[in-house]
mmCIF file of the protein (N, C-alpha, C, O) and its ligand, coordinates in Angstrom:
data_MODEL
# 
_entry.id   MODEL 
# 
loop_
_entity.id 
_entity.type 
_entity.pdbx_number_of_molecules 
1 polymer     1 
2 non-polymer 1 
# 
_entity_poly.entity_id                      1 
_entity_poly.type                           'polypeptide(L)' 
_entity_poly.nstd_linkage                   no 
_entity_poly.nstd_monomer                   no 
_entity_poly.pdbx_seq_one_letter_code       
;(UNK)(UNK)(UNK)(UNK)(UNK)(UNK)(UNK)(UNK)(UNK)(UNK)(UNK)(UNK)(UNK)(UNK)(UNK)(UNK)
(UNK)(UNK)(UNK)(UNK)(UNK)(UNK)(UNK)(UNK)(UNK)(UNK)(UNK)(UNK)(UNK)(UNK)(UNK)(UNK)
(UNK)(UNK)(UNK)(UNK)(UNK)(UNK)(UNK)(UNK)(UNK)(UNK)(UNK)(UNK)(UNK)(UNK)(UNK)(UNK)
(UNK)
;
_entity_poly.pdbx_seq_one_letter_code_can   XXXXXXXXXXXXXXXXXXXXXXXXXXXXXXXXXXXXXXXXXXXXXXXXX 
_entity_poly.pdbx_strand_id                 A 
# 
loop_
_entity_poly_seq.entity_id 
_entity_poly_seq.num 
_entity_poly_seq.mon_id 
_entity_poly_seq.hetero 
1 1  UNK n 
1 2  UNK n 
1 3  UNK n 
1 4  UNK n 
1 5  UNK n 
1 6  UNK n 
1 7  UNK n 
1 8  UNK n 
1 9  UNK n 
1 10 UNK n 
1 11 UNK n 
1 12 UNK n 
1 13 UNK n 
1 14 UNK n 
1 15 UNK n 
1 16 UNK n 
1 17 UNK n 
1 18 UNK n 
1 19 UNK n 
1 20 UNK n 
1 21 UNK n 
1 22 UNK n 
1 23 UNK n 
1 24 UNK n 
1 25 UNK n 
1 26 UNK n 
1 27 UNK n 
1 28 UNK n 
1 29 UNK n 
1 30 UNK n 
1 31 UNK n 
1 32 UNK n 
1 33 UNK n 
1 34 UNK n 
1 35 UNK n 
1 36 UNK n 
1 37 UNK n 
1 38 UNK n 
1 39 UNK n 
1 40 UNK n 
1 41 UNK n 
1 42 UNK n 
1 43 UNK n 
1 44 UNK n 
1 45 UNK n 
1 46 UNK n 
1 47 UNK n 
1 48 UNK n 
1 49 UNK n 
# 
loop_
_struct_asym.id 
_struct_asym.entity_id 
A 1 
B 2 
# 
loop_
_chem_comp.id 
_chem_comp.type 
_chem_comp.mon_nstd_flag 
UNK 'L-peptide linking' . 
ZN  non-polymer         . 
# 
_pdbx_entity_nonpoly.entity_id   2 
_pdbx_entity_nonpoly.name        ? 
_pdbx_entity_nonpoly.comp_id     ZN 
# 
_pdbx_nonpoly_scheme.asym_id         B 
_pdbx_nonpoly_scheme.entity_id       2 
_pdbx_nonpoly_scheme.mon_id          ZN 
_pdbx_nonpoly_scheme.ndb_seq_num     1 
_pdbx_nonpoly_scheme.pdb_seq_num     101 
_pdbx_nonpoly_scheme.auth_seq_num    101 
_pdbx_nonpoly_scheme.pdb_mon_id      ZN 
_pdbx_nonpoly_scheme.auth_mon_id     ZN 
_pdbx_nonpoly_scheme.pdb_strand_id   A 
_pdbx_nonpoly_scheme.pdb_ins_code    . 
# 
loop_
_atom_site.group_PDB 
_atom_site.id 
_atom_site.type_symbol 
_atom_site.label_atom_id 
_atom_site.label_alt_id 
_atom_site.label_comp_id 
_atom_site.label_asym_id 
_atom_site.label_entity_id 
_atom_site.label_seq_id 
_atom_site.pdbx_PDB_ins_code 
_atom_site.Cartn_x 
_atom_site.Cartn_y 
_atom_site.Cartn_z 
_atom_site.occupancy 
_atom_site.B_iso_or_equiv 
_atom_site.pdbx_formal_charge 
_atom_site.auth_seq_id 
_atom_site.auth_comp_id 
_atom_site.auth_asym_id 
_atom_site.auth_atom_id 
_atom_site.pdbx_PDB_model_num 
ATOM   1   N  N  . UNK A 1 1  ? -7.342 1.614  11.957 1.00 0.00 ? 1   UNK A N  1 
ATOM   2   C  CA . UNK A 1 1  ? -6.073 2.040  12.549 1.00 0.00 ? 1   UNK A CA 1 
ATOM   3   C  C  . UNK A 1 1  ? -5.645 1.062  13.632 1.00 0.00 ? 1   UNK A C  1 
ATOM   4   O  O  . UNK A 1 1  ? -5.318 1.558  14.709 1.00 0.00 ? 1   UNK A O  1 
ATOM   5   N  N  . UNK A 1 2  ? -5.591 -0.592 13.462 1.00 0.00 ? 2   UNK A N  1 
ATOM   6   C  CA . UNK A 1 2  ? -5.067 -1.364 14.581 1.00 0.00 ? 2   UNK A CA 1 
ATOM   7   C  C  . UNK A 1 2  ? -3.374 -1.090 13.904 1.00 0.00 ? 2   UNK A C  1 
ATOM   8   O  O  . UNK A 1 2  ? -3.061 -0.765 12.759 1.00 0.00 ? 2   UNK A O  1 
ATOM   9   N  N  . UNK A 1 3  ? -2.309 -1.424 15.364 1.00 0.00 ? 3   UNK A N  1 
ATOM   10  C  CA . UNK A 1 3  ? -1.476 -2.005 15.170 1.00 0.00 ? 3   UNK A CA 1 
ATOM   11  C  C  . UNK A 1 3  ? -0.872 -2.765 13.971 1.00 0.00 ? 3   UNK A C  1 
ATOM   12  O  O  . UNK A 1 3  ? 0.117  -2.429 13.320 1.00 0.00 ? 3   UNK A O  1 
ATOM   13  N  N  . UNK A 1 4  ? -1.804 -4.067 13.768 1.00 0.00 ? 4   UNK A N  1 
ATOM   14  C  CA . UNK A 1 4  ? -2.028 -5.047 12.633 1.00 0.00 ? 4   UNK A CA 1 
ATOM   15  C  C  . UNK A 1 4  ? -1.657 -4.668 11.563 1.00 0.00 ? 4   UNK A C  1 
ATOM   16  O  O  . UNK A 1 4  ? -0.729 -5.157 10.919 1.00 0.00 ? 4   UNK A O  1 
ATOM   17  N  N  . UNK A 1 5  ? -2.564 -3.451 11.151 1.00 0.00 ? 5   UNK A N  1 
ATOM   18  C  CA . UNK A 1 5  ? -2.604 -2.830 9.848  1.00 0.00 ? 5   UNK A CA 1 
ATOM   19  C  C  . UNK A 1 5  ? -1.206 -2.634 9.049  1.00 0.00 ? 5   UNK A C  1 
ATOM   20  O  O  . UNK A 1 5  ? -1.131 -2.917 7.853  1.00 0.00 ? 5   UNK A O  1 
ATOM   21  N  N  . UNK A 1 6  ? -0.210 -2.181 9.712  1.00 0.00 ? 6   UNK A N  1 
ATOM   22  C  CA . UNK A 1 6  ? 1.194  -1.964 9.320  1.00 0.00 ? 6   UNK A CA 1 
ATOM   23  C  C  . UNK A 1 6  ? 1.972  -2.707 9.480  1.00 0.00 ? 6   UNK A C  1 
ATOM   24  O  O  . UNK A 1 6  ? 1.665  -3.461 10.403 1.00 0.00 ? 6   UNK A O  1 
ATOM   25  N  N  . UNK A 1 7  ? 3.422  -3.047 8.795  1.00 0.00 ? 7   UNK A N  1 
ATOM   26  C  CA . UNK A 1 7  ? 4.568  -3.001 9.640  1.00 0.00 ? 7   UNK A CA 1 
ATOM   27  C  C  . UNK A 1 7  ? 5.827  -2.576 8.523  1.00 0.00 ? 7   UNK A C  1 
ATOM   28  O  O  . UNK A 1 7  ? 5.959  -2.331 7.324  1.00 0.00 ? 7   UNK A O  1 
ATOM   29  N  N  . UNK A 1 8  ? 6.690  -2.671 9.847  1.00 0.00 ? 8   UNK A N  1 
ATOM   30  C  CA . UNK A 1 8  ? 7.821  -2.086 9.011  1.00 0.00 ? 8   UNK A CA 1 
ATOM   31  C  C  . UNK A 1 8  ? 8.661  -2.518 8.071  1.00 0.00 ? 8   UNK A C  1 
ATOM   32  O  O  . UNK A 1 8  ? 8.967  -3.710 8.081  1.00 0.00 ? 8   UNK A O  1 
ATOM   33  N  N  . UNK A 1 9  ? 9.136  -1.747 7.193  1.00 0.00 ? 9   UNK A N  1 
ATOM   34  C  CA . UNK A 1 9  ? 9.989  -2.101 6.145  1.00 0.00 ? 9   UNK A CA 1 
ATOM   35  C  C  . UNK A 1 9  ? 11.210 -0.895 5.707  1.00 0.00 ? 9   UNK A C  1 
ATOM   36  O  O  . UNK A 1 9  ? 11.964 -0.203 6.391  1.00 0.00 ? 9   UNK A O  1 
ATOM   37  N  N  . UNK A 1 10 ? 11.052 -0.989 4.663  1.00 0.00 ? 10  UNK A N  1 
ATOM   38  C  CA . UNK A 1 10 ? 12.274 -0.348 4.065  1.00 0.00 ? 10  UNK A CA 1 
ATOM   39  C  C  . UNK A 1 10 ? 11.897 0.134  2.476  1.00 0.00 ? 10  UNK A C  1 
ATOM   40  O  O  . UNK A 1 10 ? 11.273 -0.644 1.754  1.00 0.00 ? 10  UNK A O  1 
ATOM   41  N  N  . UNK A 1 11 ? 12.360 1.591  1.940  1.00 0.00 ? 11  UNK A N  1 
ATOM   42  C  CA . UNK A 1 11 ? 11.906 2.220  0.274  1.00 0.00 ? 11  UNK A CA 1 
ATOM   43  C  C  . UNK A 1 11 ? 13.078 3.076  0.312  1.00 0.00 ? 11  UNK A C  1 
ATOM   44  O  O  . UNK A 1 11 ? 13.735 3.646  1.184  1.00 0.00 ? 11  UNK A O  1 
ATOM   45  N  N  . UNK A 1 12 ? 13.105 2.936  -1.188 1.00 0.00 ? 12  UNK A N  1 
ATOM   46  C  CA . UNK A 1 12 ? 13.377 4.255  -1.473 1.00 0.00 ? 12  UNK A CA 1 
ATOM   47  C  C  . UNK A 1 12 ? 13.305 4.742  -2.050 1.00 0.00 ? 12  UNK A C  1 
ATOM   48  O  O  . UNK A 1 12 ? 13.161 4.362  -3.212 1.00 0.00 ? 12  UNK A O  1 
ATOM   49  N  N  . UNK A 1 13 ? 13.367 6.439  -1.554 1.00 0.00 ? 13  UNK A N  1 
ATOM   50  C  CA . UNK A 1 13 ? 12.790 8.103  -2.237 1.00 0.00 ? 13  UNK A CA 1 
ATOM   51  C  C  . UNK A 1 13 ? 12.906 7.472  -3.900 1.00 0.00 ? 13  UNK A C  1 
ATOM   52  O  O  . UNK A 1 13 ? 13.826 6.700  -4.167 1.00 0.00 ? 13  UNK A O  1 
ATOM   53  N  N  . UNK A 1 14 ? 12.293 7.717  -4.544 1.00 0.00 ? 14  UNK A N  1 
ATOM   54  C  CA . UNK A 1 14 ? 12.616 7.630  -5.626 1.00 0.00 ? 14  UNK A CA 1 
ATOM   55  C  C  . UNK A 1 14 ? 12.725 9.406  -6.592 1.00 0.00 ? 14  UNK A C  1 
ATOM   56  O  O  . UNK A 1 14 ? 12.921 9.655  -7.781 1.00 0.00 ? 14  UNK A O  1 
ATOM   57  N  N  . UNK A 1 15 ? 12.490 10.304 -5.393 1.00 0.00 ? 15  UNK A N  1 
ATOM   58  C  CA . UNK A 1 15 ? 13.198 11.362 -5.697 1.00 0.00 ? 15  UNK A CA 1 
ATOM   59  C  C  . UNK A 1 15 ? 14.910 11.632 -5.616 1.00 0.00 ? 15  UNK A C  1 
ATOM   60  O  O  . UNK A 1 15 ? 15.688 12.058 -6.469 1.00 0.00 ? 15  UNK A O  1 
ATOM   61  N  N  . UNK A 1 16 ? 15.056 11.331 -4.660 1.00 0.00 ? 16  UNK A N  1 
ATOM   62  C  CA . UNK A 1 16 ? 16.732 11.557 -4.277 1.00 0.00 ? 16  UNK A CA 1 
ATOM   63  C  C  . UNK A 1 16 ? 17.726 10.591 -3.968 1.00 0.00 ? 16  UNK A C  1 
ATOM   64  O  O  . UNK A 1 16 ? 18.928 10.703 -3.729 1.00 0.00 ? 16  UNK A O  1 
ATOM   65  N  N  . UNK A 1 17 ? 16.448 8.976  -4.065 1.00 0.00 ? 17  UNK A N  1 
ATOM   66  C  CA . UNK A 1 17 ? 17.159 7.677  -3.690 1.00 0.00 ? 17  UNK A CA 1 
ATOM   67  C  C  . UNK A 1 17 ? 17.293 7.292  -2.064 1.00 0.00 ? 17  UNK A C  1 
ATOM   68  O  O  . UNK A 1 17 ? 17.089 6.190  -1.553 1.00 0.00 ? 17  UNK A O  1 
ATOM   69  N  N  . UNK A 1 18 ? 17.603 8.246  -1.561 1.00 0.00 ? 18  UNK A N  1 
ATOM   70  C  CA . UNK A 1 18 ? 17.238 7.684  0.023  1.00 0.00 ? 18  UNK A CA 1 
ATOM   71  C  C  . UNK A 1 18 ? 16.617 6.762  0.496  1.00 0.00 ? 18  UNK A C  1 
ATOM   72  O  O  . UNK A 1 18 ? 15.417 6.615  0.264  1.00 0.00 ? 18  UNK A O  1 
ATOM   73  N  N  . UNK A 1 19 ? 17.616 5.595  1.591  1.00 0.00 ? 19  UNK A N  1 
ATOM   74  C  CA . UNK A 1 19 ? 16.555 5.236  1.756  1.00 0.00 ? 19  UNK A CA 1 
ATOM   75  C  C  . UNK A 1 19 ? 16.150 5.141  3.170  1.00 0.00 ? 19  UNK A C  1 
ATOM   76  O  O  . UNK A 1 19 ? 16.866 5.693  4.005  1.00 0.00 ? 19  UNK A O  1 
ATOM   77  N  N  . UNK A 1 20 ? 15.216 4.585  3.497  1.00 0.00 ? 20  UNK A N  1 
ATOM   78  C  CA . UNK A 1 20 ? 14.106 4.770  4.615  1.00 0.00 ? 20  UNK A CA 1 
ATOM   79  C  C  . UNK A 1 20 ? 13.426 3.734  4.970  1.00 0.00 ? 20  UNK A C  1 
ATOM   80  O  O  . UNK A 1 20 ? 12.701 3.016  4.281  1.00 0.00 ? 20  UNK A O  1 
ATOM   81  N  N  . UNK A 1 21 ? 13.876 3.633  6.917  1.00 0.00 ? 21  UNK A N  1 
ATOM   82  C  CA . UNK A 1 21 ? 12.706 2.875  7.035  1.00 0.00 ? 21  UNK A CA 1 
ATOM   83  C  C  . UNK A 1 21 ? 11.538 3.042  7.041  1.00 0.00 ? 21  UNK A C  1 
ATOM   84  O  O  . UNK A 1 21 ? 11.275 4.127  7.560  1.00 0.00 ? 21  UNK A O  1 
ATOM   85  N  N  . UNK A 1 22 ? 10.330 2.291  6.589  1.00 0.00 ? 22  UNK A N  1 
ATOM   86  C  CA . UNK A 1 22 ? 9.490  2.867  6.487  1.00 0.00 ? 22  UNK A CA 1 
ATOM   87  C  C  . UNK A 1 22 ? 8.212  1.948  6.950  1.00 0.00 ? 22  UNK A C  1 
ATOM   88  O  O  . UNK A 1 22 ? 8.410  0.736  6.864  1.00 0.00 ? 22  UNK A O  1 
ATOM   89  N  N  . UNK A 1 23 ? 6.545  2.490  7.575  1.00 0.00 ? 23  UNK A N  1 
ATOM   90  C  CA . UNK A 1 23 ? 5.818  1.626  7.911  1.00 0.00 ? 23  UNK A CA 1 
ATOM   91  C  C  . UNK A 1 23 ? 4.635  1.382  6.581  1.00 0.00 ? 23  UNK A C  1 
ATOM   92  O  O  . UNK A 1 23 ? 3.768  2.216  6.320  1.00 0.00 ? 23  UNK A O  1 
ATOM   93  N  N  . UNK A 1 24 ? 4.786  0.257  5.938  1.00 0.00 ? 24  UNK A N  1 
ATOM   94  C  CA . UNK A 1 24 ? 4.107  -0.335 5.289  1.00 0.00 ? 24  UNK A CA 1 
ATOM   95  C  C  . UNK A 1 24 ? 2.456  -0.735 5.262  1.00 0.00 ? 24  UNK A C  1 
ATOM   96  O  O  . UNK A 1 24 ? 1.943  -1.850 5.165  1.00 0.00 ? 24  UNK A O  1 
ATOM   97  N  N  . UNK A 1 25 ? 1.930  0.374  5.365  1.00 0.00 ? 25  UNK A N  1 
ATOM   98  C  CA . UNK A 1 25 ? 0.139  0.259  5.347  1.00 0.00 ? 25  UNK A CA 1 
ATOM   99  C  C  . UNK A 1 25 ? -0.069 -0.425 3.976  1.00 0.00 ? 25  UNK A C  1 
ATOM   100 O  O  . UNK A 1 25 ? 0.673  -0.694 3.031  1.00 0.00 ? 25  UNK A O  1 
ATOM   101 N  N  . UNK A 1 26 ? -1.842 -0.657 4.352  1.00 0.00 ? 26  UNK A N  1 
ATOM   102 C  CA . UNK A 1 26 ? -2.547 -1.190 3.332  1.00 0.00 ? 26  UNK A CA 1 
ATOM   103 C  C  . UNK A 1 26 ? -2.233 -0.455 2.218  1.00 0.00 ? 26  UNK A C  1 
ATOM   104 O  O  . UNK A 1 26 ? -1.478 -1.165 1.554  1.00 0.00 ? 26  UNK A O  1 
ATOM   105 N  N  . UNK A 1 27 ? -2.386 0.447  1.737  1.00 0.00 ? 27  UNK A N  1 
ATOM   106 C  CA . UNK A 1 27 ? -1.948 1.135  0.937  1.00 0.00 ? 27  UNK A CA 1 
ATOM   107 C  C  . UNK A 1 27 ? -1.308 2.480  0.752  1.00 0.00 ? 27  UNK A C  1 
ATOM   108 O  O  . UNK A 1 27 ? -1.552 3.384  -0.047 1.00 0.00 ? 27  UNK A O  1 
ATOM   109 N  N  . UNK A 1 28 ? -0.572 2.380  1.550  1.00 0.00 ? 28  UNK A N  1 
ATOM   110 C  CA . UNK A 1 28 ? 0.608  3.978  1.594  1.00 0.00 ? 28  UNK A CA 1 
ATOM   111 C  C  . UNK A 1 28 ? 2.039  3.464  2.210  1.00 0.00 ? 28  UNK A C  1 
ATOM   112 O  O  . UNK A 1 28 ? 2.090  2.515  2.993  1.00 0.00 ? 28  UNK A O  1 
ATOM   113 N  N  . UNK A 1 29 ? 2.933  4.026  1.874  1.00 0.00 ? 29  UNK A N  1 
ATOM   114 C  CA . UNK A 1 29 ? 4.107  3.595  2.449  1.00 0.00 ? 29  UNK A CA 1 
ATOM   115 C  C  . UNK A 1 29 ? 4.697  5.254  3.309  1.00 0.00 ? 29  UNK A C  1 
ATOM   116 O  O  . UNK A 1 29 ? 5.158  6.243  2.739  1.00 0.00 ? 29  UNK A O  1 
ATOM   117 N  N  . UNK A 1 30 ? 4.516  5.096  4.478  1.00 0.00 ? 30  UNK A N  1 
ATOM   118 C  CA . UNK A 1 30 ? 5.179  6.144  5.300  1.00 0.00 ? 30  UNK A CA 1 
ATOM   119 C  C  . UNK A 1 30 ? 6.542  6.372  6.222  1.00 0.00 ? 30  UNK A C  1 
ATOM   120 O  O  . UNK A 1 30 ? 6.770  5.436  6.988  1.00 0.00 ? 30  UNK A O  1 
ATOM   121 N  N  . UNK A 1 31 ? 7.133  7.070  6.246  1.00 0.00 ? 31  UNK A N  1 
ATOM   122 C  CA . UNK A 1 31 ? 9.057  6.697  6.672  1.00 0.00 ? 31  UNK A CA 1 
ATOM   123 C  C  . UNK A 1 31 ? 8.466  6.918  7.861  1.00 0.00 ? 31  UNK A C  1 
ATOM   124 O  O  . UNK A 1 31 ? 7.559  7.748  7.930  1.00 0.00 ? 31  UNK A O  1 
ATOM   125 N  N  . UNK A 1 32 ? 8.866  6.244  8.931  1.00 0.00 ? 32  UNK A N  1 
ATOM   126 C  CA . UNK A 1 32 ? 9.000  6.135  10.391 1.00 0.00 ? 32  UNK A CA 1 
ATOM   127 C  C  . UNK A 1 32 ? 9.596  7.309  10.908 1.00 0.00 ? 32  UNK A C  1 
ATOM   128 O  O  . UNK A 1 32 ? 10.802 7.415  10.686 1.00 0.00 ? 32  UNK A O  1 
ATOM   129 N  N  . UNK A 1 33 ? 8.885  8.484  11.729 1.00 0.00 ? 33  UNK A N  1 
ATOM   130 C  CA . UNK A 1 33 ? 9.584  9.773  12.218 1.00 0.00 ? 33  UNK A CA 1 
ATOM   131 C  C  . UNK A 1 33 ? 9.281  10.942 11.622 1.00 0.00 ? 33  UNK A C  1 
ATOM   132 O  O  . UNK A 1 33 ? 9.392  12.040 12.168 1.00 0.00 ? 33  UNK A O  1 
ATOM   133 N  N  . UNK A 1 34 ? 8.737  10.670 10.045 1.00 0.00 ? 34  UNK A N  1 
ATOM   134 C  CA . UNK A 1 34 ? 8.462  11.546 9.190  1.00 0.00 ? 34  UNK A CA 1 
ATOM   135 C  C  . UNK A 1 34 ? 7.189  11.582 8.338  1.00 0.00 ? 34  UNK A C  1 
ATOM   136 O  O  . UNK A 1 34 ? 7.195  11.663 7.109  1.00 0.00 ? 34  UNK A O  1 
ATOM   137 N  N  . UNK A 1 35 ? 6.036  11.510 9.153  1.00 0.00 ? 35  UNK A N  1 
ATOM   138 C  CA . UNK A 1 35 ? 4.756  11.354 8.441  1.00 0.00 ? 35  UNK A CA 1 
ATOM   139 C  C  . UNK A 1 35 ? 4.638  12.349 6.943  1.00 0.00 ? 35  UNK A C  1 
ATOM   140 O  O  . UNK A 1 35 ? 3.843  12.051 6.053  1.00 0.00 ? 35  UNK A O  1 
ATOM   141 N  N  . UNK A 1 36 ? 5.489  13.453 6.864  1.00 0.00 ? 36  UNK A N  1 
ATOM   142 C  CA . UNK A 1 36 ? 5.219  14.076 5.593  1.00 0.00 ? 36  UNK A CA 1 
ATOM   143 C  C  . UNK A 1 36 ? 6.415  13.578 4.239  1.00 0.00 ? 36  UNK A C  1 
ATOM   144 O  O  . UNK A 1 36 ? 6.880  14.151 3.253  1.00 0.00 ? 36  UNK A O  1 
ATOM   145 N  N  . UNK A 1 37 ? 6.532  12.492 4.729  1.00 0.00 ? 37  UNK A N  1 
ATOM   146 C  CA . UNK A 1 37 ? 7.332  11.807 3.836  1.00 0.00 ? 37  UNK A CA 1 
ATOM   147 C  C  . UNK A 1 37 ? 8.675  12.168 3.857  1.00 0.00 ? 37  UNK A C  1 
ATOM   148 O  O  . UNK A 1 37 ? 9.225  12.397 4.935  1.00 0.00 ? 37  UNK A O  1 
ATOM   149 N  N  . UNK A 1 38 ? 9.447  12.270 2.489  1.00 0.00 ? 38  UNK A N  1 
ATOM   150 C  CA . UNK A 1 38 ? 10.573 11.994 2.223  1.00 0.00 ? 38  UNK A CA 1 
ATOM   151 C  C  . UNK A 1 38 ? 11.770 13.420 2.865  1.00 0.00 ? 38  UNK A C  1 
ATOM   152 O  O  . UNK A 1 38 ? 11.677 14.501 2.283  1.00 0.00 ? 38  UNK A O  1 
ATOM   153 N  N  . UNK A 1 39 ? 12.497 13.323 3.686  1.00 0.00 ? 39  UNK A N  1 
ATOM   154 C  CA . UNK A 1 39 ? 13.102 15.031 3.860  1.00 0.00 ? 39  UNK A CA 1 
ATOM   155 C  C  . UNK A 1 39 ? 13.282 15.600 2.362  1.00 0.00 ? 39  UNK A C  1 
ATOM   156 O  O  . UNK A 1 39 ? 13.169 16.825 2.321  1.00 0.00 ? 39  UNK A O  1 
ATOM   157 N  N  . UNK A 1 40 ? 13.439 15.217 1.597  1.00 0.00 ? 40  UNK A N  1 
ATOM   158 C  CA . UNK A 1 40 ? 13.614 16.202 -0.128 1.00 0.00 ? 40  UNK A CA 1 
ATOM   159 C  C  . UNK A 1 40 ? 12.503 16.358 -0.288 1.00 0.00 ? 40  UNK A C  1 
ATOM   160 O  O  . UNK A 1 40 ? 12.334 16.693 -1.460 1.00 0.00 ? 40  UNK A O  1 
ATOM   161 N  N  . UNK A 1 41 ? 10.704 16.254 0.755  1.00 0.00 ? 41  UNK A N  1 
ATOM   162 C  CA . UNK A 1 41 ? 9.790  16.983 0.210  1.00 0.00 ? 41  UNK A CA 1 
ATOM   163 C  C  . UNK A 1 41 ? 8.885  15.463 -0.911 1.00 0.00 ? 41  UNK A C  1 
ATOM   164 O  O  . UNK A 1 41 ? 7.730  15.427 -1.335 1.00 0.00 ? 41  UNK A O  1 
ATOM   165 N  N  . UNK A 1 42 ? 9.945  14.493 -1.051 1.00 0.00 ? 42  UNK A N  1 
ATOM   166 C  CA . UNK A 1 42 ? 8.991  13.528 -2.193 1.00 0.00 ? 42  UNK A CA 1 
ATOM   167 C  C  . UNK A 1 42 ? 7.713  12.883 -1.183 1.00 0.00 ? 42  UNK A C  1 
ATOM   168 O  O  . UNK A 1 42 ? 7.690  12.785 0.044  1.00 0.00 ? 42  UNK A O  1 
ATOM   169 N  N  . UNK A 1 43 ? 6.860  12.560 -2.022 1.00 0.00 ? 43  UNK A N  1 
ATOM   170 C  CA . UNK A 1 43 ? 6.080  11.495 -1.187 1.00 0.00 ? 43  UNK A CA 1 
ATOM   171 C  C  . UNK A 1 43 ? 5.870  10.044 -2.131 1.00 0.00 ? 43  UNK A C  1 
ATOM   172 O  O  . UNK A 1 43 ? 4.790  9.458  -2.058 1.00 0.00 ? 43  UNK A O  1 
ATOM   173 N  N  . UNK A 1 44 ? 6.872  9.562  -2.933 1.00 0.00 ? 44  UNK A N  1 
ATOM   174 C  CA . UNK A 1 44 ? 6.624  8.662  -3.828 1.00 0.00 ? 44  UNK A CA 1 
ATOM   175 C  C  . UNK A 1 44 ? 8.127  7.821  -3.528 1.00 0.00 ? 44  UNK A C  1 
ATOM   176 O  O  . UNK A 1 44 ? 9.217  8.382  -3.416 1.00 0.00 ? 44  UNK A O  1 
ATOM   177 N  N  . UNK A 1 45 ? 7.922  6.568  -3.445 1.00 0.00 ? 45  UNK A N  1 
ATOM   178 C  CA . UNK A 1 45 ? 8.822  5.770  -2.473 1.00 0.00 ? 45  UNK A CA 1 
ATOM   179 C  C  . UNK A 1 45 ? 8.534  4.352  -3.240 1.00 0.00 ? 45  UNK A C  1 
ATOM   180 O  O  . UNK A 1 45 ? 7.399  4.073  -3.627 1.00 0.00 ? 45  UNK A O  1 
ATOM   181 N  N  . UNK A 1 46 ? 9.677  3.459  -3.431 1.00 0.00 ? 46  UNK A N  1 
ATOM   182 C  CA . UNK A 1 46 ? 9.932  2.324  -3.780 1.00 0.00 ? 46  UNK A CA 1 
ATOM   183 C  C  . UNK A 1 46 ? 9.983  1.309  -2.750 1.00 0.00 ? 46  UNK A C  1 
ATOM   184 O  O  . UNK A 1 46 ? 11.018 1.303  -2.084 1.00 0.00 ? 46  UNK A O  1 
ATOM   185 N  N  . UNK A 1 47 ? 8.914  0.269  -2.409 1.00 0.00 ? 47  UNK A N  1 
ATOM   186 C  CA . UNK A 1 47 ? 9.281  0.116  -1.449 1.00 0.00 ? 47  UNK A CA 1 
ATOM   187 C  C  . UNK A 1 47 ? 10.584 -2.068 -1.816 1.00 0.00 ? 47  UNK A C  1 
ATOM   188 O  O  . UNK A 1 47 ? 10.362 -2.967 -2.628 1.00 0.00 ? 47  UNK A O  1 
ATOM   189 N  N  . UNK A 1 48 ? 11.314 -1.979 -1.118 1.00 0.00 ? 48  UNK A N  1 
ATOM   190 C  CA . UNK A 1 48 ? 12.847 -3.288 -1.018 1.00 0.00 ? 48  UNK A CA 1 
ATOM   191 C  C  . UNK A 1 48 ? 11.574 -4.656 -0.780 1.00 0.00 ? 48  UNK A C  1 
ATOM   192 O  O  . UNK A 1 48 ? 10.654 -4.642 0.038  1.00 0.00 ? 48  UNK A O  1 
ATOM   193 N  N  . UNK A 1 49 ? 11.897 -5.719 -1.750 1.00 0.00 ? 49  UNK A N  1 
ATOM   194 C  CA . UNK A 1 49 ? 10.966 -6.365 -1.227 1.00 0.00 ? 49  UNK A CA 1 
ATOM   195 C  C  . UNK A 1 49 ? 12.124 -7.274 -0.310 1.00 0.00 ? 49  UNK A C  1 
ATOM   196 O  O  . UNK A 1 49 ? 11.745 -8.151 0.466  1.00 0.00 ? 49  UNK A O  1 
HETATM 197 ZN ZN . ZN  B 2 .  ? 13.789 11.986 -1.105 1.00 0.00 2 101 ZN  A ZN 1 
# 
């Protein structure tokens, strides 16, 4: 859990299309503000390269 580990970017919901900034871990993509993911409830996210 350093700093390092993340940074930010940008996905989107690929439930409702939204999109979101979001912090880019090793392997999870999480929206900034909203650790339980997407407000429509998704947790599956596209992330903009
Ligand atoms: Zn959504």
């Amino acid at each position: 859990m350093t700093a390092q580990s993340r940074r930010k970017g940008a996905a989107r919901c690929e439930h409702c299309g939204r999109a979101l900034a979001v912090w880019l871990g090793s392997d999870e993509v999480r929206p900034i503000g909203s650790a339980d993911g997407c407000p429509c409830g998704s947790t599956s996210f596209t992330v903009f390269d």
